[in-house]
C-alpha positions in Angstrom: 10.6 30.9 31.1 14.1 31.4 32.1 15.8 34.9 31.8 19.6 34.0 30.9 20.2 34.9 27.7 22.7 32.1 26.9 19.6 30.3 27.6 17.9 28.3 24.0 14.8 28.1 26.4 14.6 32.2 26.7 13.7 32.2 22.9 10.8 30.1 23.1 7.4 31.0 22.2 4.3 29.9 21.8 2.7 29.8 17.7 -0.3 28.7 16.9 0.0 26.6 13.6 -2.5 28.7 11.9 -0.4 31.6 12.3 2.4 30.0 9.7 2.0 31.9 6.0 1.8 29.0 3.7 1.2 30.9 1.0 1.7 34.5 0.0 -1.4 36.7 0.8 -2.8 38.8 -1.9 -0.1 40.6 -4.0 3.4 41.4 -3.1 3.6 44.2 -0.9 -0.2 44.1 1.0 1.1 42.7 3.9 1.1 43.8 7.5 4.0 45.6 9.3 4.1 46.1 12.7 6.2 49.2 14.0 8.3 48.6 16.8 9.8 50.9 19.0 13.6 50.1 19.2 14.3 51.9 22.7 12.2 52.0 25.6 12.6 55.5 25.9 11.0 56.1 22.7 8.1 58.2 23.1 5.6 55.9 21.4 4.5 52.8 21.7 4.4 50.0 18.8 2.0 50.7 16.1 -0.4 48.4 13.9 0.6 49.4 10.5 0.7 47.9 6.7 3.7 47.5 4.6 2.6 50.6 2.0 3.1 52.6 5.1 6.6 52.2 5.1 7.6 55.5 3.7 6.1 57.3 6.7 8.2 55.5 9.5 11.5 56.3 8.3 13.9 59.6 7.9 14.5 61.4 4.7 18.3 60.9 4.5 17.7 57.3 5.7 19.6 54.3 3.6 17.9 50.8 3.2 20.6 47.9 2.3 18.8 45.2 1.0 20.2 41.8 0.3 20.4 41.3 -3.9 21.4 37.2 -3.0 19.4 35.3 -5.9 17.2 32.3 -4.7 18.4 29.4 -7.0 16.2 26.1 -7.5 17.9 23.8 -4.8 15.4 21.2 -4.0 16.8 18.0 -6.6 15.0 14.5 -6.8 17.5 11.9 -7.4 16.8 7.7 -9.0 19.4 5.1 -7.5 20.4 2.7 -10.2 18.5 0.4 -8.4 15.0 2.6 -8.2 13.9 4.7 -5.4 14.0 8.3 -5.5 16.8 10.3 -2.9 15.9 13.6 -1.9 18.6 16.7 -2.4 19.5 20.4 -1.4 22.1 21.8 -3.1 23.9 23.8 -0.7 25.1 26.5 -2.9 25.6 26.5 -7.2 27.8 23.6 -8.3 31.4 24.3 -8.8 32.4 23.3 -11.9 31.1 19.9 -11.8 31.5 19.4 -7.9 28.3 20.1 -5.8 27.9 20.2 -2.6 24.2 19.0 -0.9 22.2 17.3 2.0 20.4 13.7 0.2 18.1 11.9 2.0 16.4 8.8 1.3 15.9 5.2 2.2 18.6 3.0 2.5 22.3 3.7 2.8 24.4 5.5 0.7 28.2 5.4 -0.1 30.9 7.0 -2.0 30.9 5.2 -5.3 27.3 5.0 -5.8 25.9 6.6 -8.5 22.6 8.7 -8.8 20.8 10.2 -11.6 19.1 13.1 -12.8 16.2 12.9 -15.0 16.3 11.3 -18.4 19.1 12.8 -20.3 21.7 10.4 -18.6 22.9 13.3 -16.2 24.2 11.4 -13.2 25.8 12.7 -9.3 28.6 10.2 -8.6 28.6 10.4 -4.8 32.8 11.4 -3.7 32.5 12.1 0.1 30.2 12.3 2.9 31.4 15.0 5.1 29.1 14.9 7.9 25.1 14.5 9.1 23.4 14.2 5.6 26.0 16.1 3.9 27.8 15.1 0.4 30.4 16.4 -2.1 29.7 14.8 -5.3 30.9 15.2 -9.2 28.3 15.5 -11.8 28.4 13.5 -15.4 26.5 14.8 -18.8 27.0 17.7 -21.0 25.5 20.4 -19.2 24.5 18.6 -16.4 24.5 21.4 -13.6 22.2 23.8 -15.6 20.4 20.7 -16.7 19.8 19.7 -12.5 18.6 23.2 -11.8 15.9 23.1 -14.1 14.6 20.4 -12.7 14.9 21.9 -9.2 12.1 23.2 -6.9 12.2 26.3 -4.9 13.9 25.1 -1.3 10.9 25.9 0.9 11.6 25.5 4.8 10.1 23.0 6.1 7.2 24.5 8.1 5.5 25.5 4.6 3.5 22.7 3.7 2.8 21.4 -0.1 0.2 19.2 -0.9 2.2 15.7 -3.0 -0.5 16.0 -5.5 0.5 19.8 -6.0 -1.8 23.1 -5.8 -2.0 25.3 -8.3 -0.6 27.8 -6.0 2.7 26.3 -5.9 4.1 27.8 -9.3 3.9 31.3 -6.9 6.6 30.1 -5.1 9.5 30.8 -8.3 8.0 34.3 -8.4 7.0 35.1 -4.5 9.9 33.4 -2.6 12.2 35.8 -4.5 12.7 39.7 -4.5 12.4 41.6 -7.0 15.7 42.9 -6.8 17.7 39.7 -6.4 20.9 39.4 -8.5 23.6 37.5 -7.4 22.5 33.3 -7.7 23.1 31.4 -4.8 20.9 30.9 -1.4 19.4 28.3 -0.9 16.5 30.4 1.6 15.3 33.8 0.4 16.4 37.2 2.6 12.5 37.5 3.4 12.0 40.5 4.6 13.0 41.6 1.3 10.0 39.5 -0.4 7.6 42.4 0.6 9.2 45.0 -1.8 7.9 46.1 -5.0 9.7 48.3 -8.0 7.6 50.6 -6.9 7.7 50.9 -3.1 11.3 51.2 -3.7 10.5 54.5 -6.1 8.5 55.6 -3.6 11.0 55.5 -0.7 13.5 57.3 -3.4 10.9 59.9 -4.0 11.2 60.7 -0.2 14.6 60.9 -0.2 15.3 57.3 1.2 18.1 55.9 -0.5 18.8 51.9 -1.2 21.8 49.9 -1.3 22.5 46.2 -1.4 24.5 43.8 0.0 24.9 40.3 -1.0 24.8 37.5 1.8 24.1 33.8 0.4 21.8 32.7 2.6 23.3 28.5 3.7 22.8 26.2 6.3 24.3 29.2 9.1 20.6 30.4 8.8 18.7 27.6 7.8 19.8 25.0 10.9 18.3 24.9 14.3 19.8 25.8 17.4 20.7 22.2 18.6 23.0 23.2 21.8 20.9 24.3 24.8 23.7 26.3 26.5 23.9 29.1 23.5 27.7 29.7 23.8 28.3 26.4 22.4 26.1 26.7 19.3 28.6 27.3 16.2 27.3 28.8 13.1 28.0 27.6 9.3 29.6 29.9 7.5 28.1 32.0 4.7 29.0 33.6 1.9 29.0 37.7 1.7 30.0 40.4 -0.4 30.1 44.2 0.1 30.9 46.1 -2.7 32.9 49.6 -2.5 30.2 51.5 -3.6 27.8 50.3 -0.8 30.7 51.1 1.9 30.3 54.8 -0.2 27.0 54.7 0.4 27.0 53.8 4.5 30.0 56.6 4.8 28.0 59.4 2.9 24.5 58.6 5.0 26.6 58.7 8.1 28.0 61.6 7.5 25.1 63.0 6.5 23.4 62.1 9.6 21.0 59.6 8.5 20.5 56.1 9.2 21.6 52.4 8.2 18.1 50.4 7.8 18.8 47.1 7.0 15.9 44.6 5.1 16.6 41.3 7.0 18.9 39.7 9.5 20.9 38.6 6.6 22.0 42.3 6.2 22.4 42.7 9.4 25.2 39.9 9.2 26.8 41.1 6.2 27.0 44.5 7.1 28.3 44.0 10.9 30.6 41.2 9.6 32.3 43.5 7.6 33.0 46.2 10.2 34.1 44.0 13.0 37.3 47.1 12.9 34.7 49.9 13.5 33.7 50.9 10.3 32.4 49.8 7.3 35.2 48.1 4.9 34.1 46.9 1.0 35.3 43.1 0.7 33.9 39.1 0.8 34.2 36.7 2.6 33.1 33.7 4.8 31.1 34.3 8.3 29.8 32.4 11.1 29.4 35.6 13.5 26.6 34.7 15.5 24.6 37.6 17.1 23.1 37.1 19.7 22.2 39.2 23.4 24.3 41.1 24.2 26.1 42.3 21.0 27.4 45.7 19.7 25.9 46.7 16.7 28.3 49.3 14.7 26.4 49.9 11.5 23.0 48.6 11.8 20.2 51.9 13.3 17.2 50.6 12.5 15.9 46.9 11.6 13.0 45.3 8.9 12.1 41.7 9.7 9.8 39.1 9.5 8.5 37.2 12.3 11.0 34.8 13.2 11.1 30.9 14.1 11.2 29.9 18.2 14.4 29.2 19.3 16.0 30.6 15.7 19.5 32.1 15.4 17.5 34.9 13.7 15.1 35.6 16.9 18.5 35.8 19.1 19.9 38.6 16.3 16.4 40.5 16.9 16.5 40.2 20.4 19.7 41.2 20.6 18.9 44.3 18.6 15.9 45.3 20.7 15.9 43.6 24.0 14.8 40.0 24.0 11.6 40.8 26.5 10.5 43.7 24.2 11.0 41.6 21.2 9.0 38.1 22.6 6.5 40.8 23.7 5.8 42.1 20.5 5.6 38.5 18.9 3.1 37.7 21.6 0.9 41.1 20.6 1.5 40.1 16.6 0.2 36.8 17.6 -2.9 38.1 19.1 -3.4 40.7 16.5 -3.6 37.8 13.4 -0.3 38.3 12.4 1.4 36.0 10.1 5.0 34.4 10.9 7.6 33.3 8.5 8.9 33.4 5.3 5.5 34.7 3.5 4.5 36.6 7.0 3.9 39.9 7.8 7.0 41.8 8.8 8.2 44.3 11.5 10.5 47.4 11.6 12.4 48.0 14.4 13.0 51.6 14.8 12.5 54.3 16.9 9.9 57.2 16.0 11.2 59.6 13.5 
């Protein structure tokens, strides 16, 4: 494997396909965490833990920001006039009556052609194609957008498999492949390391003195695309959404002060949180970001890190690499894989911290 970190190839890794959560196992919170030292000069080596031990790996004083982005139902079916079905992903909540969305199906499609959704006469007149699969269309029917969501599916990545007959399992996926604490509609992936929280792990942490925040980062195509440039420096990421409110910047100021740590639940924190302190420090405000992180990168907010296990080759392996050191990362992934760990959105997950 080559070392150069502008490298796509130095992210590689091998997975065995049995190691890929297609499912959630057992309830929400039972998972596995494995603890990983952030610094090699941390006095202890990376520890086999479960999620319910949480609490004990992190500082009184400490302040979790978790993402509160909302999952919404993004995965449409589509009839042409003229019969077959065209598969959608809304790429974000419809504007008004303008959507945005990825179709594919067979055949060619046009601007002008007209598409439509269930049996209530809602229809997607198709207004521009702006690239790959991508489309801007206008909705038609009373209600329509609401009307399209209902009918939607949860947008499951593609490595989590569902049987076309259905399994009875799958109704999980509108409960499990969204946090409890979600808020703010419109991602079309979840934040996943924040799938493993409960009400009452989070009273729990409190009860410790661990104190949460959120953030909200709508979680788009910047995360859910793969790395298609080999030389990393010309990989550009889509922008995404984010939000920090002014009592979360409060919050970072007062921990630091304080001396405690930023934790954050997921890479999508990460983003938010270093996107919005590319000055130094921590600003409330929204906006749009493609920052790519990747080795090496300054971090100015983020201490400590909660992950899943990530995708070869990902965008999001690169942020974690560049967090703890791309050999001591791929490592650890190799020593999850070995242990029975599982990878991906309904995985196990990881914190990244060094030893309180």
């Amino acid at each position: 494997m080559t070392e150069d970190p502008d490298r796509l190839e130095s992210y590689q890794f091998d997975l065995p396909s049995e190691r890929i959560a297609q499912f959630p196992e057992g309830e929400r919170g039972q998972s596995r965490l494995l603890v990983l030292p952030r610094t090699a000069a941390a006095d202890r080596e990376r520890v086999d833990a479960q999620f319910s031990d949480l609490p004990k790996y992190l500082h009184d004083g400490d302040l979790l920001v978790l993402n509160d982005t909302k999952v919404i139902p993004a995965r449409v079916d589509f009839r042409r006039v003229s019969g077959g079905v065209v598969r959608g992903l809304l790429l974000g909540l419809p504007c008004g009556d303008r959507v945005q969305l990825m179709l594919e199906g067979k055949g060619r499609l046009a601007p002008g052609d007209v598409l439509s959704i269930g049996e209530d006469g809602d229809s997607l007149t198709l207004n521009e194609h702006v690239g790959g699969g991508m489309w801007v269309g206008t909705l038609t029917g009373d209600d329509a957008a609401s009307r399209m969501l209902s009918r939607g599916r949860m947008p499951l990545p593609p490595y989590i498999k569902r049987a076309k007959g259905g399994d009875p399992r799958d109704a999980l996926d509108h409960e499990r492949y969204q946090t409890v604490f979600a808020q703010a509609e419109g991602a079309i992936a979840a934040p996943t390391a924040g799938l493993h929280f409960t009400d009452a792990m989070i009273a729990r942490l409190r009860d410790r003195g661990i104190r949460t925040t959120t953030v909200t980062l709508h979680v788009g195509l910047g995360t859910f695309l793969p790395v298609r440039a080999e030389d990393l420096t010309g990989h550009k990421m889509h922008k995404e959404r984010w939000e920090l409110p002014e009592s979360t910047a409060k919050d970072i100021a007062v921990t630091r002060a304080a001396g405690g740590r930023v934790v954050a639940v997921g890479t999508t924190v990460v983003r938010a949180l270093e996107s919005a302190a590319r000055s130094g420090r921590v600003f409330a405000g929204r906006g749009d970001t493609d920052l790519f992180i990747r080795p090496p990168f300054t971090f100015r907010v983020v201490d400590a890190l909660l992950t899943n296990f990530h995708l070869p080759k990902s965008t999001l392996l690169m942020l974690v690499s560049a967090f703890a050191g791309r050999e001591r990362v791929l490592d650890a992934y190799r020593h999850a894989i070995e242990r029975g760990y599982s990878f991906f959105s309904y995985g196990d997950a990881m914190l990244i911290s060094d030893p309180p």
